[in-house]
CHARMM-style PDB file with segment names, atoms N, HN, CA, C and O in Angstrom:
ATOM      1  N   UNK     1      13.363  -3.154 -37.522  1.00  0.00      PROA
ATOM      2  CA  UNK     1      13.795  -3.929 -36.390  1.00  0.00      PROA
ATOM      3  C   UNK     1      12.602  -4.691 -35.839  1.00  0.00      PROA
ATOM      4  O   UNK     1      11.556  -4.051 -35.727  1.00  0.00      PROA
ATOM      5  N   UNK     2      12.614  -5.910 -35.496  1.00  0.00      PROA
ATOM      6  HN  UNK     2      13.463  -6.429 -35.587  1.00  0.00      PROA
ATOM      7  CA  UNK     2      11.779  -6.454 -34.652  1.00  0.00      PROA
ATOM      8  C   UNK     2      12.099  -7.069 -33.713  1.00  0.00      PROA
ATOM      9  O   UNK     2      13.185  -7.648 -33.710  1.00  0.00      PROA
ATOM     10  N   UNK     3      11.121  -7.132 -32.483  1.00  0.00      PROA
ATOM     11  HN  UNK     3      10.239  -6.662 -32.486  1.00  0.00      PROA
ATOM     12  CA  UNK     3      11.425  -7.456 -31.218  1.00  0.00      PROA
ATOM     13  C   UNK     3      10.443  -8.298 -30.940  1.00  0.00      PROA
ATOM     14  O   UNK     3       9.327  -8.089 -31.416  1.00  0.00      PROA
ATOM     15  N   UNK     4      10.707  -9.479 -30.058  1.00  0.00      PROA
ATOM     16  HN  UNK     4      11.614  -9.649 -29.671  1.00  0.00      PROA
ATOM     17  CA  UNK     4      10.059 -10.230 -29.702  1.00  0.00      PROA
ATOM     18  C   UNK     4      10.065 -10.376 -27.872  1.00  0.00      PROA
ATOM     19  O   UNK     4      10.953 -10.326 -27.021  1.00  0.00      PROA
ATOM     20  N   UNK     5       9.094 -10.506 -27.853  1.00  0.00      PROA
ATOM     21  HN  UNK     5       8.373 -10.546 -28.545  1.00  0.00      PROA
ATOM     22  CA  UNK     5       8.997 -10.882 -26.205  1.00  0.00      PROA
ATOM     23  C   UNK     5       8.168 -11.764 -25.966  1.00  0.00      PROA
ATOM     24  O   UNK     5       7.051 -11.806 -26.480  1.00  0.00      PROA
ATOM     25  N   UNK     6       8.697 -12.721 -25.013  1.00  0.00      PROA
ATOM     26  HN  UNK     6       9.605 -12.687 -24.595  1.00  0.00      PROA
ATOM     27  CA  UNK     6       8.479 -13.941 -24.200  1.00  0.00      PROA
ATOM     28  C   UNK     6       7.516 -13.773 -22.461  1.00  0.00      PROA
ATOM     29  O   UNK     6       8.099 -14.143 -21.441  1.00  0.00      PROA
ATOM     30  N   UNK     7       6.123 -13.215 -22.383  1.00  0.00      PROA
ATOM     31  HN  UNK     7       5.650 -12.914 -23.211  1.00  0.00      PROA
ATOM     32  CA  UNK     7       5.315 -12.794 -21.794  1.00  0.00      PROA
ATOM     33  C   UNK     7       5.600 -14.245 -20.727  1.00  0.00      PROA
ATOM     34  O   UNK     7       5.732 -15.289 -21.366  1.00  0.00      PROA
ATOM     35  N   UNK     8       5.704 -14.377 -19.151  1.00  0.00      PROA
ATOM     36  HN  UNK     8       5.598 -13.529 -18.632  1.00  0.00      PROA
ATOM     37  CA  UNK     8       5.034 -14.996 -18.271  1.00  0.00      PROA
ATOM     38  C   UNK     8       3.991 -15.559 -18.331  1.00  0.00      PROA
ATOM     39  O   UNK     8       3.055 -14.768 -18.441  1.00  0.00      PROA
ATOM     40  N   UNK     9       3.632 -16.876 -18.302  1.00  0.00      PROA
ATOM     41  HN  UNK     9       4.393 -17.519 -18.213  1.00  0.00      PROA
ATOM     42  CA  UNK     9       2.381 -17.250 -18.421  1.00  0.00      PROA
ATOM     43  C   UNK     9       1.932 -17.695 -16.831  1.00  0.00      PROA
ATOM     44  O   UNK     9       0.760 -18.047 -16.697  1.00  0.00      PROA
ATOM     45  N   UNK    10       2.567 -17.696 -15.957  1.00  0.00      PROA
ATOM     46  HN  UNK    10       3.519 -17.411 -16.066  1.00  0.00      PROA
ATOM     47  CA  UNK    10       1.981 -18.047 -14.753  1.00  0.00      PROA
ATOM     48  C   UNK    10       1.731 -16.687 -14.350  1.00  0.00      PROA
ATOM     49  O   UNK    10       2.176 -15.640 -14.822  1.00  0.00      PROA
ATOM     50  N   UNK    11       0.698 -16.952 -13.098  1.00  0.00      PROA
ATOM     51  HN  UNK    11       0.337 -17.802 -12.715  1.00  0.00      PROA
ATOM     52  CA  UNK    11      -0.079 -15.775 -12.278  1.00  0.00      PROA
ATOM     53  C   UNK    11       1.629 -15.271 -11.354  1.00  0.00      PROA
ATOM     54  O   UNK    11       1.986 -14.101 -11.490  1.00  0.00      PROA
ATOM     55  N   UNK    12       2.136 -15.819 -10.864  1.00  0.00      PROA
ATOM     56  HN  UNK    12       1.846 -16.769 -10.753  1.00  0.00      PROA
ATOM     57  CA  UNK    12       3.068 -15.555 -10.066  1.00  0.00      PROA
ATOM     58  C   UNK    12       4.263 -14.764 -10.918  1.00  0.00      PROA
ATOM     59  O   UNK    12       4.871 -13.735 -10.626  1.00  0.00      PROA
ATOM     60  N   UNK    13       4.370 -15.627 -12.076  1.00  0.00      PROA
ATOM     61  HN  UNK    13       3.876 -16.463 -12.314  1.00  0.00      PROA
ATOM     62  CA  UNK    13       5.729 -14.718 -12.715  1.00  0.00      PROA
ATOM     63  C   UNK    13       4.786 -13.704 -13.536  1.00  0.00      PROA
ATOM     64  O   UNK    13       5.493 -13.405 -14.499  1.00  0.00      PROA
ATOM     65  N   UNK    14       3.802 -13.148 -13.642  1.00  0.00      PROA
ATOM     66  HN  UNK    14       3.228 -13.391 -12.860  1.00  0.00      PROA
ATOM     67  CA  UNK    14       3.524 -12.400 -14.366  1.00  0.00      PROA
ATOM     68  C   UNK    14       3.525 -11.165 -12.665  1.00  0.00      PROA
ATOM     69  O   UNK    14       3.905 -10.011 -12.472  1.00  0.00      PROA
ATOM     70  N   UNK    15       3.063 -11.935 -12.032  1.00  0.00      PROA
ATOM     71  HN  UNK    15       2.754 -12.873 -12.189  1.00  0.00      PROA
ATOM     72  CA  UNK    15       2.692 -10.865 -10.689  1.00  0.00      PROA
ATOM     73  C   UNK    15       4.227 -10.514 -10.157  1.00  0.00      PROA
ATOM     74  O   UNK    15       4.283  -9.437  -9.562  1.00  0.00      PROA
ATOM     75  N   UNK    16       5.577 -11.293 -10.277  1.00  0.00      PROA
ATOM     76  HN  UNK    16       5.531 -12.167 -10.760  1.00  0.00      PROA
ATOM     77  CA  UNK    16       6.953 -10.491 -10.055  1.00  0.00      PROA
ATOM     78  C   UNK    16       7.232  -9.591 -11.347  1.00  0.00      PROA
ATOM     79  O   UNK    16       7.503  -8.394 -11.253  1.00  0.00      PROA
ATOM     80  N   UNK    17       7.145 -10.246 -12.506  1.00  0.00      PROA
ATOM     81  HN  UNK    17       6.924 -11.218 -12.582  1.00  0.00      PROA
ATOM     82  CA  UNK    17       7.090  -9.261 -13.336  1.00  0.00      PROA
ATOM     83  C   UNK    17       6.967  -7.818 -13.277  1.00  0.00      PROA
ATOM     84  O   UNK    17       7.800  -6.921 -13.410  1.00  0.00      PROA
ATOM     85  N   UNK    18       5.367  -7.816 -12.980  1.00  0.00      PROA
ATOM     86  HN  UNK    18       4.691  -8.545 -12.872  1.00  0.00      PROA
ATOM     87  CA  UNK    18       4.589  -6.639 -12.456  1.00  0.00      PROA
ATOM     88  C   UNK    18       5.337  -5.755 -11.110  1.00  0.00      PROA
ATOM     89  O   UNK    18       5.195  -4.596 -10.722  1.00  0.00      PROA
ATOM     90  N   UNK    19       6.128  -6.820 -10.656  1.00  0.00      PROA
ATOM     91  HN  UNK    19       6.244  -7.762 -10.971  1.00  0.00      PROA
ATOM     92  CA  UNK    19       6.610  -6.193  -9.066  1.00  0.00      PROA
ATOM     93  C   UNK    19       7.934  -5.407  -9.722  1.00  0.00      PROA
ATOM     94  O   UNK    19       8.249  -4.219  -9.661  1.00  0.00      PROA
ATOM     95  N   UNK    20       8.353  -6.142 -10.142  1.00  0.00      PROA
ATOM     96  HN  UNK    20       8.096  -7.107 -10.192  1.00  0.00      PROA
ATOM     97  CA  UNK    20       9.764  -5.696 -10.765  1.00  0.00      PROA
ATOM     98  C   UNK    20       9.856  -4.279 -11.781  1.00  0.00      PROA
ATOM     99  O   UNK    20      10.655  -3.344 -11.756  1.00  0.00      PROA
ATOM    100  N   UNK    21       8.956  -4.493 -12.463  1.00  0.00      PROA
ATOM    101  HN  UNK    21       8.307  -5.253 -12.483  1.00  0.00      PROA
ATOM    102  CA  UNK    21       8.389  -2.864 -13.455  1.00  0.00      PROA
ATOM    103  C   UNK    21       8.344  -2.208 -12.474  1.00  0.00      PROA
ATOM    104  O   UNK    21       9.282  -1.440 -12.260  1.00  0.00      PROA
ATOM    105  N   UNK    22       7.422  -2.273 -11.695  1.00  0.00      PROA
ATOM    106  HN  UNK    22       6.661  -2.897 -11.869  1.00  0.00      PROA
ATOM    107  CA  UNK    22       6.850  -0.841 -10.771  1.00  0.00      PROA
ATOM    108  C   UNK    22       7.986  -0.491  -9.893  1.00  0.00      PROA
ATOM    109  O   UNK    22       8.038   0.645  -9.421  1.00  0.00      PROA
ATOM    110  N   UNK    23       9.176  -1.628  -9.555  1.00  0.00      PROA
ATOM    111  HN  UNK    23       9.134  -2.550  -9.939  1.00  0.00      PROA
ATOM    112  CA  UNK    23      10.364  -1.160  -9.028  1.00  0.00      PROA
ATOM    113  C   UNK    23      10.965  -0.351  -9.446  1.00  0.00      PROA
ATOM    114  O   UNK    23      10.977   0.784  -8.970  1.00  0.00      PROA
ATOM    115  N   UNK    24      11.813  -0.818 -10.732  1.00  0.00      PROA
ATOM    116  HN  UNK    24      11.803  -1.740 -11.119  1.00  0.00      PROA
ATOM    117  CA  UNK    24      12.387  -0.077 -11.945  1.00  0.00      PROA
ATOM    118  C   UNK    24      11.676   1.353 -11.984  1.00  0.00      PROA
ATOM    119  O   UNK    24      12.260   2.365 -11.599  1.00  0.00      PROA
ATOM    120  N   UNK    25      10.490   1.358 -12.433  1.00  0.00      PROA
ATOM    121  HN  UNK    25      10.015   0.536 -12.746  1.00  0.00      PROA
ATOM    122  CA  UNK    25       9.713   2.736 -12.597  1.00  0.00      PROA
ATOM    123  C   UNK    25      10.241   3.218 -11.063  1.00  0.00      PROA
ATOM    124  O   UNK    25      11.415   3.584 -11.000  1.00  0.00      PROA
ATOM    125  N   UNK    26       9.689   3.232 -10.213  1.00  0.00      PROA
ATOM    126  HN  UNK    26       8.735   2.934 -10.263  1.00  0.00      PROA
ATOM    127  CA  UNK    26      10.160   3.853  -9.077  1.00  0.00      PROA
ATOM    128  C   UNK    26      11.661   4.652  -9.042  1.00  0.00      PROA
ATOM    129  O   UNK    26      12.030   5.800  -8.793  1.00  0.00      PROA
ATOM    130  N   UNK    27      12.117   3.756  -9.318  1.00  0.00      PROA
ATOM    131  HN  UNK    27      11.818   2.823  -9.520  1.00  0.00      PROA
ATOM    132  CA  UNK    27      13.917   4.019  -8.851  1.00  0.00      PROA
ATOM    133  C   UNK    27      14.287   5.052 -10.074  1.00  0.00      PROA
ATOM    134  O   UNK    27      15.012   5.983  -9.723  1.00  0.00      PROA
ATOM    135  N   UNK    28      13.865   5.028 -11.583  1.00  0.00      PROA
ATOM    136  HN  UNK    28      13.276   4.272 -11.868  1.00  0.00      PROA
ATOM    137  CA  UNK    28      14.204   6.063 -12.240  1.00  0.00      PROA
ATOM    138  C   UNK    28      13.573   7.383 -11.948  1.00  0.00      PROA
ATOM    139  O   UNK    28      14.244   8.377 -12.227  1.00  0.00      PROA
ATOM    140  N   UNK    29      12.229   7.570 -11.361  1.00  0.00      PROA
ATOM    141  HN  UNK    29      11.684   6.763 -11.135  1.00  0.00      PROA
ATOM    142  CA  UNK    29      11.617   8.761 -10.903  1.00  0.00      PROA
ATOM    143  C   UNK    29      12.611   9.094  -9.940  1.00  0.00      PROA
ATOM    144  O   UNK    29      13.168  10.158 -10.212  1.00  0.00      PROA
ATOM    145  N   UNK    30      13.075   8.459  -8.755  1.00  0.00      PROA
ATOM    146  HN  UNK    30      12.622   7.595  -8.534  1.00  0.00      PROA
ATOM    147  CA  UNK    30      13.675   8.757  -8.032  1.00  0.00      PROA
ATOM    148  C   UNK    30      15.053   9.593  -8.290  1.00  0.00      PROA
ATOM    149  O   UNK    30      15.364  10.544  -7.573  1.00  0.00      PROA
ATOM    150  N   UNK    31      15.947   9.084  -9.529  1.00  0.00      PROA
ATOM    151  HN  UNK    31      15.694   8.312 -10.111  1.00  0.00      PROA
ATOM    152  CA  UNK    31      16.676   9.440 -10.026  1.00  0.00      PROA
ATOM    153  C   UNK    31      16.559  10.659 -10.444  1.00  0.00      PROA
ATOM    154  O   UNK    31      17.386  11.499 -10.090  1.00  0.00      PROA
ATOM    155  N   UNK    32      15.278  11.052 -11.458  1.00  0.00      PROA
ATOM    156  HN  UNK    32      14.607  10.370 -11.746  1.00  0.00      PROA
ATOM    157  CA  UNK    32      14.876  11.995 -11.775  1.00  0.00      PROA
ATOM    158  C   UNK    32      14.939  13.189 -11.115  1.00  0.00      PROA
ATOM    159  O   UNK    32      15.640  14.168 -11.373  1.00  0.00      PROA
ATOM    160  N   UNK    33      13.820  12.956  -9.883  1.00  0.00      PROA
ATOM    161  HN  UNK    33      13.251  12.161  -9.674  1.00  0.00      PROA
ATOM    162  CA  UNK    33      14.156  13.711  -8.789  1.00  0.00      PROA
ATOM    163  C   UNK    33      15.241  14.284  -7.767  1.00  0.00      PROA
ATOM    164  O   UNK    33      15.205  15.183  -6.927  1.00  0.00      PROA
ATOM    165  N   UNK    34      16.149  13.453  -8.161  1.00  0.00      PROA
ATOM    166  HN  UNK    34      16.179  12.723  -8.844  1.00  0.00      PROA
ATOM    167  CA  UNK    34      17.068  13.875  -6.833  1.00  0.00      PROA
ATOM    168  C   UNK    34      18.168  14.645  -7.656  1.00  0.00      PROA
ATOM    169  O   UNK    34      19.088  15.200  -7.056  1.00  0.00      PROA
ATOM    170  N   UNK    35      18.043  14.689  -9.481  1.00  0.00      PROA
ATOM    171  HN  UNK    35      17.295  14.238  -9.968  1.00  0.00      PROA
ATOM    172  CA  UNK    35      19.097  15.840 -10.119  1.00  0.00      PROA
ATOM    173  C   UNK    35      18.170  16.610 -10.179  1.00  0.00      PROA
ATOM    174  O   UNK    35      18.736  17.469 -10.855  1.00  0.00      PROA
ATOM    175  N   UNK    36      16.982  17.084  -9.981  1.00  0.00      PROA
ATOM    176  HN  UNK    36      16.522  16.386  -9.432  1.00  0.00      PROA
ATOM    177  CA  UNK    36      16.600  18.479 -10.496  1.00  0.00      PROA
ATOM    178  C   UNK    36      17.329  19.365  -9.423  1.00  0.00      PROA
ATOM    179  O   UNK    36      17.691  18.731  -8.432  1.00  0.00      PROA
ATOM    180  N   UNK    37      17.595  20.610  -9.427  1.00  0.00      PROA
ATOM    181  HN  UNK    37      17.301  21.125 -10.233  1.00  0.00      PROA
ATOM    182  CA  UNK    37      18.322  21.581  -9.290  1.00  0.00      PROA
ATOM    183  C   UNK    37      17.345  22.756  -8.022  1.00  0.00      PROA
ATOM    184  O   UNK    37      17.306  23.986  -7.997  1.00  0.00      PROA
ATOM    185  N   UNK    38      16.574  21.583  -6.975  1.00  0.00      PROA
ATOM    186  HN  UNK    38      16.605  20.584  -6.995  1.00  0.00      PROA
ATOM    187  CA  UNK    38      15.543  22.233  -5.744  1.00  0.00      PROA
ATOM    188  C   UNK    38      15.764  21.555  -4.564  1.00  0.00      PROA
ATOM    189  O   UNK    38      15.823  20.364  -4.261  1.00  0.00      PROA
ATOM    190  N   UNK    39      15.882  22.678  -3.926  1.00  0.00      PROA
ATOM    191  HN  UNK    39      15.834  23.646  -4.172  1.00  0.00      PROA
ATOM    192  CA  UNK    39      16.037  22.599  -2.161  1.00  0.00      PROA
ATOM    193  C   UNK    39      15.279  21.011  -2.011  1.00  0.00      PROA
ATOM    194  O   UNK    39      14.436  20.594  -2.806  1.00  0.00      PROA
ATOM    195  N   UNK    40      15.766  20.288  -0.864  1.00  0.00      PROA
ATOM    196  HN  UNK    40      16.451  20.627  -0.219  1.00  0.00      PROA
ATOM    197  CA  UNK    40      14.926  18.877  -0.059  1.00  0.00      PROA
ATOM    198  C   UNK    40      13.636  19.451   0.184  1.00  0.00      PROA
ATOM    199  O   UNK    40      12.923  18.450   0.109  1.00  0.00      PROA
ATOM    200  N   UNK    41      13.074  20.165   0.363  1.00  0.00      PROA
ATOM    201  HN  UNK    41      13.653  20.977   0.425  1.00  0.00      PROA
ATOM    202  CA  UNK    41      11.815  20.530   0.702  1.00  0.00      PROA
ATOM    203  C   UNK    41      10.778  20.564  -0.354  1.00  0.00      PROA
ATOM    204  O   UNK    41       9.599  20.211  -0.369  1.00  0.00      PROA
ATOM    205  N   UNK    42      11.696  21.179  -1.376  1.00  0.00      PROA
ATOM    206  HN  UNK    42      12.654  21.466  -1.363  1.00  0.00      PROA
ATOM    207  CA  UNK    42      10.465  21.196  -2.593  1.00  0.00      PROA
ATOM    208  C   UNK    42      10.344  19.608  -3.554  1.00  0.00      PROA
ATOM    209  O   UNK    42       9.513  19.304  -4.409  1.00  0.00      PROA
ATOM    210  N   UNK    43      11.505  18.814  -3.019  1.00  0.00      PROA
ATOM    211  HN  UNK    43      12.181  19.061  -2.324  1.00  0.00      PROA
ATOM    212  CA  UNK    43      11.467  17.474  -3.593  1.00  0.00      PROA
ATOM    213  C   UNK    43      10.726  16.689  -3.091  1.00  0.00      PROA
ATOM    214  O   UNK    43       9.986  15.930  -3.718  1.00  0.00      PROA
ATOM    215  N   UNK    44      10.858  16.790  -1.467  1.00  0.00      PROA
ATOM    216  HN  UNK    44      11.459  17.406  -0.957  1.00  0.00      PROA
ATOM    217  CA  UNK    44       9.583  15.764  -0.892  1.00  0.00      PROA
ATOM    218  C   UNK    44       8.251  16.699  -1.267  1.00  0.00      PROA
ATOM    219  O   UNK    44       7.285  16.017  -1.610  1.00  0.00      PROA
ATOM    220  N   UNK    45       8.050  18.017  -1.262  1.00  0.00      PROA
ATOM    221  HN  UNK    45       8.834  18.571  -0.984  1.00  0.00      PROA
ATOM    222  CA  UNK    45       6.978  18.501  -1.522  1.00  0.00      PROA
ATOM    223  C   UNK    45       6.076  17.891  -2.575  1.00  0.00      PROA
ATOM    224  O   UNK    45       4.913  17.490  -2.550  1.00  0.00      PROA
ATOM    225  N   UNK    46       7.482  17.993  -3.978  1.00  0.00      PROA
ATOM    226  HN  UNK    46       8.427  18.319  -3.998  1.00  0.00      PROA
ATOM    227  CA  UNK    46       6.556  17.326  -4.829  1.00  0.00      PROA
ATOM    228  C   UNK    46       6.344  15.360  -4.925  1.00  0.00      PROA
ATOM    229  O   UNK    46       5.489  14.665  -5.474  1.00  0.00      PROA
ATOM    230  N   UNK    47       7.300  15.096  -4.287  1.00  0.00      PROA
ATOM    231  HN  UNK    47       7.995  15.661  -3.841  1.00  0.00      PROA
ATOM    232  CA  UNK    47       6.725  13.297  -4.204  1.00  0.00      PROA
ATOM    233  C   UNK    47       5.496  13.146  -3.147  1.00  0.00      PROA
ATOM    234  O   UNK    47       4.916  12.065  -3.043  1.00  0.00      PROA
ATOM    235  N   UNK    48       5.159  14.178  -2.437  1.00  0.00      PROA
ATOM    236  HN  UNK    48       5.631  15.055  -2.522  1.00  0.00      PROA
ATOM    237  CA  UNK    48       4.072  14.270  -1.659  1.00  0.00      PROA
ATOM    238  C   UNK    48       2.523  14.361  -2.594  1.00  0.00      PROA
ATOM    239  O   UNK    48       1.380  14.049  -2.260  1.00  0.00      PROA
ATOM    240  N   UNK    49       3.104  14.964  -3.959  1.00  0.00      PROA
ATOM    241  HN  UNK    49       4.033  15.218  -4.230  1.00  0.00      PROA
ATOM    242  CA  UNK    49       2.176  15.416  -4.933  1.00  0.00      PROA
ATOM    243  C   UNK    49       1.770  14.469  -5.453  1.00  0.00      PROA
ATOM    244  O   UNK    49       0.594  14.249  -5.745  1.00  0.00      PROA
ATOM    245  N   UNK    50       2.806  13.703  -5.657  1.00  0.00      PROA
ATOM    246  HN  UNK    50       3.761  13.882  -5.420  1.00  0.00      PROA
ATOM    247  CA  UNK    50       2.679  12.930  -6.707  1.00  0.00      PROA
ATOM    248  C   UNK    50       1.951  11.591  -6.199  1.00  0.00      PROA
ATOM    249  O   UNK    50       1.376  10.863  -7.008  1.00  0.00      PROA
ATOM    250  N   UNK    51       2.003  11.266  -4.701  1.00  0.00      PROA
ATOM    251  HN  UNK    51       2.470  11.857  -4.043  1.00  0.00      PROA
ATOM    252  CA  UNK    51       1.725  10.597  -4.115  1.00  0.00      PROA
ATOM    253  C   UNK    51      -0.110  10.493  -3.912  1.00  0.00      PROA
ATOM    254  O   UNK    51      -0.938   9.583  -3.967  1.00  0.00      PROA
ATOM    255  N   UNK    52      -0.134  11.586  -3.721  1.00  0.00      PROA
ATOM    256  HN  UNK    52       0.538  12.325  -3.676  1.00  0.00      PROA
ATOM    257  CA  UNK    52      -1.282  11.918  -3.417  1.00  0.00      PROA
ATOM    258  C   UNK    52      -1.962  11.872  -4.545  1.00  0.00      PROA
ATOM    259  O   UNK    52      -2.856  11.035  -4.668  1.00  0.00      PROA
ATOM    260  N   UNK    53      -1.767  12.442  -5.197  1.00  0.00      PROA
ATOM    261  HN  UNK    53      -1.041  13.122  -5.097  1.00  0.00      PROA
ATOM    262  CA  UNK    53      -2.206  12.480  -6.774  1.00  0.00      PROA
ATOM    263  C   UNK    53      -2.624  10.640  -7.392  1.00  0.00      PROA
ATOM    264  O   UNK    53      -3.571  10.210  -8.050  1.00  0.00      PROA
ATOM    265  N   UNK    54      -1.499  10.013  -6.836  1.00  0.00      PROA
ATOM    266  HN  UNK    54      -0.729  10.362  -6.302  1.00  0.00      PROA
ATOM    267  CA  UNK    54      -1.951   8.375  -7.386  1.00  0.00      PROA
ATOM    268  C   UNK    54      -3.153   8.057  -6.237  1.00  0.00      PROA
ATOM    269  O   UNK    54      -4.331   7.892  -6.553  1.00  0.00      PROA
ATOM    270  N   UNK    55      -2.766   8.013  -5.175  1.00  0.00      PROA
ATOM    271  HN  UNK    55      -1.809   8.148  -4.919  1.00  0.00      PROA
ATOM    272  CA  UNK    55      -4.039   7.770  -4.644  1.00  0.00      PROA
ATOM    273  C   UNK    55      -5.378   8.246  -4.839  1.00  0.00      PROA
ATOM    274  O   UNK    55      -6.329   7.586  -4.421  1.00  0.00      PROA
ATOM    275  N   UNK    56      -5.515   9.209  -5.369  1.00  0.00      PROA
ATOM    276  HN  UNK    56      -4.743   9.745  -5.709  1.00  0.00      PROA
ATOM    277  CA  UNK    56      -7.085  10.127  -5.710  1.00  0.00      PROA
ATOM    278  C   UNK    56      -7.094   9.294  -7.328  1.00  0.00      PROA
ATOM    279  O   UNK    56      -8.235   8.996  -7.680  1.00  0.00      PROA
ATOM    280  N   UNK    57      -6.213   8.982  -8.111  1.00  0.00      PROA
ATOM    281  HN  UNK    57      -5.286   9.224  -7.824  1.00  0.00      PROA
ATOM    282  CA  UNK    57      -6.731   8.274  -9.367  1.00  0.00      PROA
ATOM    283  C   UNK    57      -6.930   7.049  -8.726  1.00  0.00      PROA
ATOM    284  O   UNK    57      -8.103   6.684  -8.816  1.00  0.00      PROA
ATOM    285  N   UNK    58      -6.225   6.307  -8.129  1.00  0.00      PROA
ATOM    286  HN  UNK    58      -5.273   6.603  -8.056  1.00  0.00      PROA
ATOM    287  CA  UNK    58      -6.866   5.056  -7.344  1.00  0.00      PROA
ATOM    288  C   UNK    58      -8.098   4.759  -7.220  1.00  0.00      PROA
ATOM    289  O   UNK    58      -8.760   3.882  -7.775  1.00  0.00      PROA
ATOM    290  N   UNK    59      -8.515   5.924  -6.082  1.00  0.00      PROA
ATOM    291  HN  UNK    59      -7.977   6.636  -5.631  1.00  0.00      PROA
ATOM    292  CA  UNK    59      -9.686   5.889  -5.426  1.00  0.00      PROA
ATOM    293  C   UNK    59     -11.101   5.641  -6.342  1.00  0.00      PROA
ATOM    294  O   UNK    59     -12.056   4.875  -6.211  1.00  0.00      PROA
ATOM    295  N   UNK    60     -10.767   6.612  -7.265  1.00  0.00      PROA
ATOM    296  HN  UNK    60      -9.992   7.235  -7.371  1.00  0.00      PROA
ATOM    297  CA  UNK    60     -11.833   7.037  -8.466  1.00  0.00      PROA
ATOM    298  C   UNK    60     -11.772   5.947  -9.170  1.00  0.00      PROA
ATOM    299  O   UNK    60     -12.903   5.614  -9.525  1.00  0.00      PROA
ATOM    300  N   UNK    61     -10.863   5.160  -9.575  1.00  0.00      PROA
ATOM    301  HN  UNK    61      -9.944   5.431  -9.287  1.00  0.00      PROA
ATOM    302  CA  UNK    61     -11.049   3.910 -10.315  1.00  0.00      PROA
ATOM    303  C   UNK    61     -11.765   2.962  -9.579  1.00  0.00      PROA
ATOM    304  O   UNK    61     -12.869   2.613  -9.999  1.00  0.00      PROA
ATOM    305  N   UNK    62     -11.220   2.396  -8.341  1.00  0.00      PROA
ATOM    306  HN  UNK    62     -10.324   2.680  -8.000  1.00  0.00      PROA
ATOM    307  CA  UNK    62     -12.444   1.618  -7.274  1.00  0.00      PROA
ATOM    308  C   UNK    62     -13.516   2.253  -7.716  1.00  0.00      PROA
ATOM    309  O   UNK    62     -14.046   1.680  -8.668  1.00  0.00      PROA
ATOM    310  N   UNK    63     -14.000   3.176  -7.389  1.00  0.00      PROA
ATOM    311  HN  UNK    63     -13.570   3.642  -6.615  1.00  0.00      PROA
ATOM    312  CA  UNK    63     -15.750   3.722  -7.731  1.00  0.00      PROA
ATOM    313  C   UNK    63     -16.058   3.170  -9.000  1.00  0.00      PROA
ATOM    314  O   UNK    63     -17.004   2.417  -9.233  1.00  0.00      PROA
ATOM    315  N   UNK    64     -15.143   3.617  -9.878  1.00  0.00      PROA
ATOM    316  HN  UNK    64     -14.375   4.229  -9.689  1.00  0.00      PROA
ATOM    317  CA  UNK    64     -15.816   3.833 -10.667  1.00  0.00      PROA
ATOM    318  C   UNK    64     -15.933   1.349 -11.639  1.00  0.00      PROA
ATOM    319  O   UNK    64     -16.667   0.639 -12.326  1.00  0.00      PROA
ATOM    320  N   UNK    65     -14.794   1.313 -10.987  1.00  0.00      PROA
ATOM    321  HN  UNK    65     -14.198   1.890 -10.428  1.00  0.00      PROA
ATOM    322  CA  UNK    65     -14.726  -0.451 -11.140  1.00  0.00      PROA
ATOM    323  C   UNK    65     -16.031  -1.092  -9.799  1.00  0.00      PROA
ATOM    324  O   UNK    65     -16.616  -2.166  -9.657  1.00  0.00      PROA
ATOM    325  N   UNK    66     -16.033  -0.285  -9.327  1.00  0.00      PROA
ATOM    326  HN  UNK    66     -15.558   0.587  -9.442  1.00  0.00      PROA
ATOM    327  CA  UNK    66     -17.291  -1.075  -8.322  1.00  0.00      PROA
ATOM    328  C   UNK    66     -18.807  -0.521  -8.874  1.00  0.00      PROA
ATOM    329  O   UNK    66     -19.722  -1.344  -8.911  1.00  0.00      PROA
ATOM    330  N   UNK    67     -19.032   0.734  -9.257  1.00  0.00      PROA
ATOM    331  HN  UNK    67     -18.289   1.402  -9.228  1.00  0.00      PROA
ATOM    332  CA  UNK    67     -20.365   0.880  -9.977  1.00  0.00      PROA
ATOM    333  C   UNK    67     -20.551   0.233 -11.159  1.00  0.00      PROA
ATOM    334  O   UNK    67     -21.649   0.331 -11.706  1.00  0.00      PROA
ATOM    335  N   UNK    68     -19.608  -0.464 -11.697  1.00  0.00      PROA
ATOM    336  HN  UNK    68     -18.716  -0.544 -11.252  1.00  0.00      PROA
ATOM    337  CA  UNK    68     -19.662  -1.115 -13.250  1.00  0.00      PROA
ATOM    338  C   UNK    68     -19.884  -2.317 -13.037  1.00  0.00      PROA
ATOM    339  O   UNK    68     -20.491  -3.105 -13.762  1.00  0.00      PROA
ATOM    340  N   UNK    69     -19.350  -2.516 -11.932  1.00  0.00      PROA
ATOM    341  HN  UNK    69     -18.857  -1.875 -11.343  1.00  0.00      PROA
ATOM    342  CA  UNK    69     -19.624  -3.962 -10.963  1.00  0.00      PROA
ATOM    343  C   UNK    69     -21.581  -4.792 -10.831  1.00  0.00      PROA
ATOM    344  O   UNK    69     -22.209  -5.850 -10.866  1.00  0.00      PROA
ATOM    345  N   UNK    70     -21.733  -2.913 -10.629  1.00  0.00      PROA
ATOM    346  HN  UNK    70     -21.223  -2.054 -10.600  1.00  0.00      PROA
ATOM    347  CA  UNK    70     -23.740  -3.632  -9.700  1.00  0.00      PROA
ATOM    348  C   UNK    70     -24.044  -3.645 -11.024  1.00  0.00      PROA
ATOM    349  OT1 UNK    70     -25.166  -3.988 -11.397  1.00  0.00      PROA
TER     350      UNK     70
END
């Protein structure tokens, strides 16, 4: 089988693009989450995790994209 795809070449449709993935991604985690088979507490518990968790890889990438920087 082959597949072809037709990539955005502007900054803007590549940047909705980008908006639109990270939507999609969102909304199926969400999905994910809301059949597992745990109390509301342990669901926000863990999107609290998970939350947190992206921000600390965030963070560490700034450092580590700004020391590569000097």
């Amino acid at each position: 089988m082959e597949v072809f795809l037709i990539m955005p070449t502007s900054p803007e449709d590549r940047a909705k693009l980008s908006y639109e993935l990270a939507k999609f991604h969102a909304e199926q985690a969400l999905k994910m989450v809301q059949k597992l088979p745990w109390s509301t507490e342990q669901k926000l518990a863990l999107i609290d995790a998970v939350v947190e968790h992206r921000k600390q890889d965030n963070n560490e990438k700034k450092q580590t994209t700004s020391k590569a920087l000097k």
